[in-house]
Each structure stands twice: as C-alpha cells, then as structure tokens.
N, C-alpha and C positions, 0 to 999 in steps of 0.2 A: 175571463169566463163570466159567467153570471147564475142567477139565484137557482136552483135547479130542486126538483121534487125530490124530499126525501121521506118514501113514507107516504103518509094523507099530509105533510103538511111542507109549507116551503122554507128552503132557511138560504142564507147568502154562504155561497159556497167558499168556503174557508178549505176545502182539500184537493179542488181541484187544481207573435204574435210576427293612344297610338300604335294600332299592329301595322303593320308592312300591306303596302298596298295589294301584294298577293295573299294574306290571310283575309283581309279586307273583303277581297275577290270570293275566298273561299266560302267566307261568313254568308255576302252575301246571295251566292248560290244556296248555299245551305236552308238561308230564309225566306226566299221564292220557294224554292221545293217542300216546306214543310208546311206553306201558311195556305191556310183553306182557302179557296174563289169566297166562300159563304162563310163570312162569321160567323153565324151561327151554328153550321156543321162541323161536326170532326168526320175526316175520314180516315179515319185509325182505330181500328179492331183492340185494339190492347195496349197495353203499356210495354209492352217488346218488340212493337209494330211499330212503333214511334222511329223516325229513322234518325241516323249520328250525324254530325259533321264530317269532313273527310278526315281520314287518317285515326278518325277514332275506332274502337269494338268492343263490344261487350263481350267479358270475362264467362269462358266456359261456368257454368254453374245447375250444381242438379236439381231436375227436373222436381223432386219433392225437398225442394231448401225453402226456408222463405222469400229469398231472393227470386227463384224458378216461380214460385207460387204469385208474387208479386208480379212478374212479367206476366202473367197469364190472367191479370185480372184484364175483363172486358172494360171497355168505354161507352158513355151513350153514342148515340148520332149527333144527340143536341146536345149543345154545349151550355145551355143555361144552367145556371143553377137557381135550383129550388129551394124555400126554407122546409123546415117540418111543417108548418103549415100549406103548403101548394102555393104559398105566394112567392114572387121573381125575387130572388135578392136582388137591393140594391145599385152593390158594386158588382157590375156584370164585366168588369174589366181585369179581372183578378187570374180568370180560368184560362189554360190553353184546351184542356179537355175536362169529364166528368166521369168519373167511376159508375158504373153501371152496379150498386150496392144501396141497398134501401139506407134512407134515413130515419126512418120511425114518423110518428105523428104525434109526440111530445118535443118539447124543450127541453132534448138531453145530451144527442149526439153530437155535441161542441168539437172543442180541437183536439186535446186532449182522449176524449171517447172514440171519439174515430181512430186512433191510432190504439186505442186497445180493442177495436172492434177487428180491426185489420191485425191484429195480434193472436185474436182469439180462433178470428175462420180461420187463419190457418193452421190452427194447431188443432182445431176440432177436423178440418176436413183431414188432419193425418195421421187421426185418432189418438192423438197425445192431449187425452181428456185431464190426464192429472196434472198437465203442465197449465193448465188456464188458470191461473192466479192473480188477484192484482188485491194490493194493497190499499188502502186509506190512509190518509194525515196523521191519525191515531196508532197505525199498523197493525190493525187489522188486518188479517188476510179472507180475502175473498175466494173460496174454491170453486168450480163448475164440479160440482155432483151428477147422480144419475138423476132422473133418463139422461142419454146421452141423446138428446135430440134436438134437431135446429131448431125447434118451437122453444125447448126448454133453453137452450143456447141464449134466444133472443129475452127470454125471461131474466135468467140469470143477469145478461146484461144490461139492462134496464136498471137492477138496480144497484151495478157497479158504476154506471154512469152518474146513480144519486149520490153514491158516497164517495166516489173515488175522483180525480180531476188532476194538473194541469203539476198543484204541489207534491201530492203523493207519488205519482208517478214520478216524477223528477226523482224524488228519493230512491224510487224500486230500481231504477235503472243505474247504470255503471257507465260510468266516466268514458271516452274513448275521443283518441288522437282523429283532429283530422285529417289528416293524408291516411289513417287506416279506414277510412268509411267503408262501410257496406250498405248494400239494400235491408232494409228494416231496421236501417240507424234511426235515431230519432234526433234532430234538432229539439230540445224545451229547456224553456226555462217556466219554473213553478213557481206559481203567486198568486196571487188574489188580485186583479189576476192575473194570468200568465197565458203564456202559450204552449204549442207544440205541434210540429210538422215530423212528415214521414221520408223520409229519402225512399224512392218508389225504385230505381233503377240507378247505376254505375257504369262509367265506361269511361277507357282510359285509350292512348295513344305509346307508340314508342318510345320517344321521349319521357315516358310517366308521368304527365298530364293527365288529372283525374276531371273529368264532366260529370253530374248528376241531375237526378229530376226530385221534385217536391211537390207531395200532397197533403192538402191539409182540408177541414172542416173549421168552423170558425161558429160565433153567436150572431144571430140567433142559431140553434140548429138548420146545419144545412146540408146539400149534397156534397159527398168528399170530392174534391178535384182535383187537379194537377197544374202546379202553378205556373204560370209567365215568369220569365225573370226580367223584371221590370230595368233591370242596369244593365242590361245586354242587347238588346232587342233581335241582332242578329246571332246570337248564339242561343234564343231563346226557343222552345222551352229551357234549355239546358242550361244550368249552373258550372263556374267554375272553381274548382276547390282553392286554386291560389289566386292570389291577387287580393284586394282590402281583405282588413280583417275582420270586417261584418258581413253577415249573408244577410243584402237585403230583398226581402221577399216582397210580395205587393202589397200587405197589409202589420207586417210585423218586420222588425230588425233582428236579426238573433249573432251573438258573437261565435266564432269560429268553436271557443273554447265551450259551449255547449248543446256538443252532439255526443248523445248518448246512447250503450246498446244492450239488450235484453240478457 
C-alpha cells in the first residue's frame, strides 16, 4: 500500500499483493473461446457472462446475496486500465477485464479499498445501511450514518480509504478454509504493506473441483479488474482451488491459508 490522505495532511499508511492429452484438448478449446480477436476489448457484459470450462457451473445463488450481486457487476468494453489520475497503468498485462465502477480522482482506492468499496455497494444497494462498517488498525469502527445516499456513500468512503487499509482489514475479517470459498471471500494479507484481492465468482464441477475468478485494485489507485491467472494460461481467467499451495496472482503471491470472509 502506500502513503494515503488522512485528513489535510499525509502520513505512511501503517493500517492499511501434465493433464491428459484430452483435458489438454479441453483447456485449450476453452481458451480460443474466451480470448478476445482485440486485446484491447472485452466482450463480456458482466462477470456472470464470463463463460466456464467444460464440465464446470456455477452454483444456484440468490439474486440479492453478494455472490448474485457480484455476478451482476458490469465490465468496461476497454480493458485498459486506468490510475486515479487518467493516466494508462503501466503493467497493462495484469487484466483479463475491468469493472465498470469509478475509481475516484485521489490516491485512495488501492487493494484493500476496493474490496471494501465492493463490500459497501452492496450492502448499500440492499439497504443494509447499518451493516457498512469497517474498522482501523486502532479499532476503531467506522459507521455509514444518514443521509443514506450514494453521494454521502462515496463521502463516507473516502475517508475509510484514509484510515482504514490492507492490516486492519485483515483483522475485521475471519479466517476461512479453502475448499469452503465463496464469492466475496477475500484473499489478504495485512502489512505495510500488504495486499488484498476479491474472489468475484465460484464454480465447481462433479468430481468437486472448485475454479474461481479474482479482482483486485492495486497502487497507484486504479481501476478494479479481474485478474489473468498467469500459471494457467489455458484455464485462465480461472483459478484452481487445488494444486500448489500458493495462489499466484500477476502481481502478488498469496498462500492458500489466507482467504478470508466478512
């Protein structure tokens, strides 16, 4: 993470990274079918729109869970991403798509924020105003008060993003097995700094084979997107729950043993 606005003034953020030659076959139909003519394009409306490999599907889930809510966030067209300031990240090799959700126009919306921003819409869009809570390194608890409105929403958050980050989080949230993931798990570990990714989607096979997707936001502030899994290429975007015991992601390594849930 890095030094973020708290307040009029700045301080270094101390409270906020061999199958058988017919799977083969299968993968890489799977990866002709998914990969855009144009890099630069997504043509996928949503993160439920995203298609499986064979033999997988995604698990009945309602329509107002945050799992439903999650599948139903839109994508851009363009797949770049942007910082908070309008200029191109970088590493433009990170993304397979980008979340169609603002990032602001400060240096806040890091990895960590993004995933309590993605915490927050939805619990505001399902009117569960008194659940918006997040904590700081101190434990402090941070509430969303009235107005209940997305203007004040985006207020509120701004200055959860100053005080709150990457270690606090890590502490609000609760430990969880992985073979039991869900969508709105969290991958993080808390530090100075630290990271933290979102499990966007789940989907399993008969055998009980679990696959998932990951979105994250990173520093500088940028657009949330949806990651590549750079150790698969033909099961990618998708992650697979077994196999090493580290998930690594394109810019960060996280160990199995921390993913955690609200």
């Amino acid at each position: 993470m890095r030094s973020k606005t708290r307040l009029t003034f700045l301080l270094l953020i101390c409270v906020s990274c061999n199958s058988s030659s017919s799977d083969a076959d299968v993968h890489t139909a799977f990866q002709i079918a998914i990969a855009p003519k144009n890099n630069h394009i997504n043509p996928y409306v949503s993160i439920g729109s995203i298609p499986l490999p064979a033999g997988f599907k995604r698990s009945p889930i309602e329509s107002n869970s945050f799992a439903g809510w999650l599948q139903q966030l839109k994508l851009k067209k363009d797949k770049t991403v942007y910082l908070y300031n309008g200029q191109e990240k970088a590493n433009q090799g990170a993304q397979f798509a980008v979340l169609d959700i603002s990032t602001g126009s400060r240096d806040l919306q890091q990895c960590a924020d993004a995933v309590m921003r993605l915490r927050a819409e939805y619990l505001f869009a399902e009117n569960k105003f008194d659940q918006i809570i997040f904590t700081d390194n101190e434990g402090k608890r941070y509430h969303f008060n009235e107005p209940y409105t997305a203007s004040h929403l985006h207020t509120y958050l701004q200055t959860v993003f100053g005080m709150c980050g990457s270690a606090s989080l890590a502490k609000q949230l609760h430990r969880v097995d992985i073979k039991e993931m869900q969508p709105g798990d969290v991958l993080i570990r808390g530090g100075f700094p630290g990271h933290a990714v979102m499990v966007m989607d789940v989907a399993g096979n008969e055998s009980g084979k679990k696959i998932f997707l990951l979105a994250q936001s990173y520093m500088p502030a940028q657009d949330i997107h949806l990651l590549i899994n750079p150790s698969d290429e033909k099961l990618s975007p998708w992650y697979n729950i077994d196999g090493a015991a580290a998930i690594d992601t394109p810019e960060y390594v996280f160990s199995k043993k921390e993913l955690k849930r609200w």
